[in-house]
C-alpha positions in Angstrom: 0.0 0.0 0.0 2.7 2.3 1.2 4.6 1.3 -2.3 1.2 2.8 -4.2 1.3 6.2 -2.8 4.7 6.4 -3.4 5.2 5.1 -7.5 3.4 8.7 -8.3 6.3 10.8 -6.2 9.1 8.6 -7.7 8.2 8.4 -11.2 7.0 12.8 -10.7 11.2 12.9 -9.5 12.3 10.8 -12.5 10.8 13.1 -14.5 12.6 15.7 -13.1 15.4 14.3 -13.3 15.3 13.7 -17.0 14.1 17.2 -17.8 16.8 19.5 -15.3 19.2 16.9 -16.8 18.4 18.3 -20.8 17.9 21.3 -19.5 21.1 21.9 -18.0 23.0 20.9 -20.9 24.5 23.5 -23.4 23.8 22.4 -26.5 25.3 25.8 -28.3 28.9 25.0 -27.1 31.2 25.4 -29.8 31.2 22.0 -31.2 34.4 20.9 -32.6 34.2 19.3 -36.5 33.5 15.7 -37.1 36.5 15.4 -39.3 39.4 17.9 -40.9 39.7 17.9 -44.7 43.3 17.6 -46.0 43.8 19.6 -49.2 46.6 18.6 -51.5 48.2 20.9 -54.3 49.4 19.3 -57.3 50.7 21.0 -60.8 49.1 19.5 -64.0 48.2 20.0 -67.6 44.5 20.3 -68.4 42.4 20.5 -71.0 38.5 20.2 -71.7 36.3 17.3 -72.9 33.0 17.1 -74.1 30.3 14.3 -73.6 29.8 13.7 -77.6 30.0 10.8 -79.8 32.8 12.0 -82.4 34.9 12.6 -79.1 34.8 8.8 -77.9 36.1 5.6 -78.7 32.5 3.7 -79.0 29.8 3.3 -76.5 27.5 6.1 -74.9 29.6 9.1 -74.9 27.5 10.1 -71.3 28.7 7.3 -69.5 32.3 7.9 -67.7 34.8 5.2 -67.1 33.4 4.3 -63.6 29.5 4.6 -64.8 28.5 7.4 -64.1 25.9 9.6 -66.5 27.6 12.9 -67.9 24.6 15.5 -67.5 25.2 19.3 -68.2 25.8 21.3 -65.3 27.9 18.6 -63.6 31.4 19.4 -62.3 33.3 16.5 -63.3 36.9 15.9 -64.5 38.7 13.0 -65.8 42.2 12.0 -64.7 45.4 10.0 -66.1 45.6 7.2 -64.4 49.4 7.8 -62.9 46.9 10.5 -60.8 44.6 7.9 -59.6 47.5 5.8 -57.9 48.3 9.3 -55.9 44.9 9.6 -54.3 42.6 11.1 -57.0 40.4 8.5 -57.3 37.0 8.0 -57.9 34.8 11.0 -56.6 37.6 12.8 -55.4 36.9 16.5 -54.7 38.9 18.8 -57.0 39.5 22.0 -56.6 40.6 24.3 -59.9 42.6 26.7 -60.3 40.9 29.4 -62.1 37.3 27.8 -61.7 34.2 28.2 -59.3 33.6 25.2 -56.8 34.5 21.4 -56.2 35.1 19.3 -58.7 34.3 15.2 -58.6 36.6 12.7 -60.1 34.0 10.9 -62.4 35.9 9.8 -65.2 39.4 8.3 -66.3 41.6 8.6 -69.5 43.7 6.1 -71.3 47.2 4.9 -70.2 49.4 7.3 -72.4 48.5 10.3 -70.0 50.5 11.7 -67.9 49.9 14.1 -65.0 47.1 15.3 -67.1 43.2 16.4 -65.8 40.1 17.0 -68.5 37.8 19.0 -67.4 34.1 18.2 -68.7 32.2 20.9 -70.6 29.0 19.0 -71.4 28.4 19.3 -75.2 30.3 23.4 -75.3 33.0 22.4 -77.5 33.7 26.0 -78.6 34.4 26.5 -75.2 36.4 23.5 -74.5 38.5 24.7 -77.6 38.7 28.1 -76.0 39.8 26.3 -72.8 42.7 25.0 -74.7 45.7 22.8 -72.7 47.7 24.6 -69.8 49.1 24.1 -67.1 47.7 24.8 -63.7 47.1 23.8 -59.9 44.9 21.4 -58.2 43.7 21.4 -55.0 42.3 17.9 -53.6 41.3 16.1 -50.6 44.1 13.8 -50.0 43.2 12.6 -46.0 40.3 12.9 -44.2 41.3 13.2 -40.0 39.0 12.6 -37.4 38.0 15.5 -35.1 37.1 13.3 -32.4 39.3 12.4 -29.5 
């Protein structure tokens, strides 16, 4: 009997507990980042490609070496492989010298490259010829670190 009257006082102080517990928390603390992005640099030649036909060697000309579907819009490069072996590998982010935003490694070129990036420019091949070949710098994520202790 004495055990009923007291179930509503002990579950009324769980409560309580539960809810001065939350409460006291400080869930705007500075929280620290899940993990730390590493950025590479590396030198290399580039170039443009386009997603057409006359540009390929057989097959859909929208479909990259991995499988993936070349739309407009997207920011995709290709790589020589020699760059694949030094961490740019599939879906790496890139970072351009001379262009807007990040970059995914979507596609691969043949075995006779070297050190070389092409940079897709949907179906725009006056502007892929404008592009040209140069030389420039690459930024890319080459480690991921955990923030977490």
């Amino acid at each position: 009997m004495m055990l009923m009257r007291l179930f509503p006082l002990v579950l009324f102080c769980t409560f309580l507990y539960f809810i001065t517990g939350f409460t006291s928390c400080n869930f705007d603390a500075e929280k620290t980042p899940e993990s730390i992005v590493v950025w590479d640099s590396l030198e290399v030649t580039a170039s443009a490609y386009n997603s057409l036909s006359w540009q390929t060697t057989g097959g859909n000309p929208h479909i990259a070496a991995w499988g993936d579907t070349l739309k407009p819009g997207l920011k995709a490069i290709a790589v020589s492989r020699d760059l694949i072996e030094r961490g740019l590998d599939y879906n790496t982010p890139v970072k351009i010298e001379g262009f807007d935003g990040v970059f995914l490694v979507k596609d691969k070129m043949h075995y006779r490259w070297k050190n070389k990036i092409d940079i897709y420019m949907d179906e725009d091949v006056q502007k892929a010829r404008q592009f040209g070949r140069k030389k420039l710098m690459i930024y890319f994520v080459s480690d991921t670190i955990s923030g977490k202790k």
